[in-house]
C-alpha positions as a Markdown table, in Angstrom:
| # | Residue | x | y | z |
|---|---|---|---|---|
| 1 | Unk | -48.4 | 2.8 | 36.9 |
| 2 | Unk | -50.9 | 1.7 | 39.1 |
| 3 | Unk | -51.3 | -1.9 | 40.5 |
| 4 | Unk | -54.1 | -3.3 | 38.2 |
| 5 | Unk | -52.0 | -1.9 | 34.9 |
| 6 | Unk | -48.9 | -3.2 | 36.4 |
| 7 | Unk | -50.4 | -7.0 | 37.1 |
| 8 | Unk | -51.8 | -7.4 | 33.5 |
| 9 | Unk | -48.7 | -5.9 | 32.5 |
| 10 | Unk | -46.8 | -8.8 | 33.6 |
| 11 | Unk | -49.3 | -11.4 | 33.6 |
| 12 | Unk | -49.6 | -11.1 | 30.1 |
| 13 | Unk | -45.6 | -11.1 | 29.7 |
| 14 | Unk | -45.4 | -14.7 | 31.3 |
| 15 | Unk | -48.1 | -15.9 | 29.4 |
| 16 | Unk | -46.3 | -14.4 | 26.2 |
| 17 | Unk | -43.2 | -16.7 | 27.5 |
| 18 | Unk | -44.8 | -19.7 | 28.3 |
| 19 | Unk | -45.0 | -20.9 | 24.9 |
| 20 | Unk | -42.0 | -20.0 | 23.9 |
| 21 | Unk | -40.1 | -21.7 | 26.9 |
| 22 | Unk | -42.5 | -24.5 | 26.3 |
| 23 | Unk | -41.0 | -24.6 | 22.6 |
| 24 | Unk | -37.2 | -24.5 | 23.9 |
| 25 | Unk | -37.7 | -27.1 | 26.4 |
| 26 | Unk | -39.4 | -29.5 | 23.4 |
| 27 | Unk | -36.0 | -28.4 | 21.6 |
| 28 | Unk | -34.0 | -29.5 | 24.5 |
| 29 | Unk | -34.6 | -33.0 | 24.8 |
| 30 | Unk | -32.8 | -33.1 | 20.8 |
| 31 | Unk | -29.5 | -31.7 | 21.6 |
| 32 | Unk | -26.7 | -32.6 | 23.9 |
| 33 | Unk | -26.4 | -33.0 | 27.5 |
| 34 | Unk | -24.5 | -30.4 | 28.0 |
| 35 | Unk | -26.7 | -27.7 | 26.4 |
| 36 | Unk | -29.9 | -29.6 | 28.0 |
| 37 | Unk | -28.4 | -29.0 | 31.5 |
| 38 | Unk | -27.6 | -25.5 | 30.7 |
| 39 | Unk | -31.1 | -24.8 | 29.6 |
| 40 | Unk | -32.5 | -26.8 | 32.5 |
| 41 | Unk | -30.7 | -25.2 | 35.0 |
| 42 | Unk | -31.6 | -21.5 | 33.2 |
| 43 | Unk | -35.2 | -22.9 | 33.6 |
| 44 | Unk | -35.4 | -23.6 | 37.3 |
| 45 | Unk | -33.6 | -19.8 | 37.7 |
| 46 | Unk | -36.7 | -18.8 | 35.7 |
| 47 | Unk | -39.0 | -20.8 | 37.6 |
| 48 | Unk | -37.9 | -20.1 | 40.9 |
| 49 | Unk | -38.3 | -16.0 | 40.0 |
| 50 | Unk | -41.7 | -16.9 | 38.2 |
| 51 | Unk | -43.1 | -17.8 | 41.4 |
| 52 | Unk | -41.4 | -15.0 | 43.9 |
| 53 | Unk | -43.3 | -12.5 | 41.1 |
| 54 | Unk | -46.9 | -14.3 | 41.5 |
| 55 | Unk | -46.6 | -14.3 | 45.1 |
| 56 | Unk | -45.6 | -10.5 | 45.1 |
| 57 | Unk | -48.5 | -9.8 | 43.0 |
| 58 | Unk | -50.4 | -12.4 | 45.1 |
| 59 | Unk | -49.6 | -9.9 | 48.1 |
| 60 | Unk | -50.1 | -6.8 | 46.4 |
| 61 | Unk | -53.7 | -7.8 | 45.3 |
| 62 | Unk | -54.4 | -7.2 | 49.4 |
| 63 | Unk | -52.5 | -3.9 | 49.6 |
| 64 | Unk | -54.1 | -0.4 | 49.7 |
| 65 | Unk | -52.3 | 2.1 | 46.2 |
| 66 | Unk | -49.7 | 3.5 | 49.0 |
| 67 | Unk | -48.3 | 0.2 | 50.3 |
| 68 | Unk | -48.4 | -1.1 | 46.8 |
| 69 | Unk | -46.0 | 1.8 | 45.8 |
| 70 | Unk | -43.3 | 0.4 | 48.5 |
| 71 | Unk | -44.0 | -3.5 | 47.0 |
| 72 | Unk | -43.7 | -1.9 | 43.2 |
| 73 | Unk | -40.1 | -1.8 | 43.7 |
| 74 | Unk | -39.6 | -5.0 | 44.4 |
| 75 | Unk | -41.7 | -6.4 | 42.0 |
| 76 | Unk | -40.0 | -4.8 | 38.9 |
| 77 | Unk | -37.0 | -5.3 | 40.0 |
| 78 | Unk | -38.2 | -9.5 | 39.8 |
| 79 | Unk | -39.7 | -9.0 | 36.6 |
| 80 | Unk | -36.7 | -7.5 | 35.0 |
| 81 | Unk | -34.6 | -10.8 | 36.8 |
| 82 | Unk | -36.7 | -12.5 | 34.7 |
| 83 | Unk | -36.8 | -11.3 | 31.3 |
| 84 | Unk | -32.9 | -11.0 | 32.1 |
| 85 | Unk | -33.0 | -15.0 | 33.0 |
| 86 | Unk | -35.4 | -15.7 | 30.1 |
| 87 | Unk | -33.0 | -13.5 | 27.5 |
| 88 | Unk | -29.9 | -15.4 | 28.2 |
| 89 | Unk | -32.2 | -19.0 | 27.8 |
| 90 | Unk | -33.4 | -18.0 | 24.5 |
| 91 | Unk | -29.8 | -16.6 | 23.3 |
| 92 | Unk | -27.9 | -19.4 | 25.1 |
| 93 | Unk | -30.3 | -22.0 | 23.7 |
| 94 | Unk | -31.0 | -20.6 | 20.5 |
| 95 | Unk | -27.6 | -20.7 | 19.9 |
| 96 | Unk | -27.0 | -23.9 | 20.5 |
| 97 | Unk | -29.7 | -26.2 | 19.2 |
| 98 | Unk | -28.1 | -28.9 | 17.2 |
């Protein structure tokens, strides 16, 4: 996959999310504290991996096709960190909303 295919690839998968964590975290504030803190704290993991993804793909935007080969790695290994982290937020909240 080249890098242009690879960054609307995943740019359109956190836009895809955003709604959807923006609908969990509007469900949050209704159910208990414990589950609230387990989403919350799910959410900054999420966050935290949101951003080391847009600054890779800010860096890669800079890189000639064979450096951007080495980076790849990297970068899907973060994106799949993140639909991993995102997975257990939606099954972990969804099965807990009160």
């Amino acid at each position: 996959m080249d890098k242009k295919t690879l960054e609307k690839k995943l740019h359109k998968q956190l836009k895809e999310w955003q709604p959807i964590i923006e609908q969990f975290k509007a469900q949050a504030i209704k159910t208990s504290d414990e589950v609230r803190e387990a989403f919350l704290a799910l959410l900054d993991d999420y966050k935290a991996k949101e951003k080391e993804l847009l600054d890779k793909l800010e860096v890669i935007k800079h890189e000639s096709e064979g450096a951007f080969k080495d980076l790849q790695v990297g970068l899907k290994k973060v994106s799949k960190d993140m639909a991993k982290t995102f997975e257990k937020m939606s099954s972990h909240f969804s099965n807990k909303v009160t």
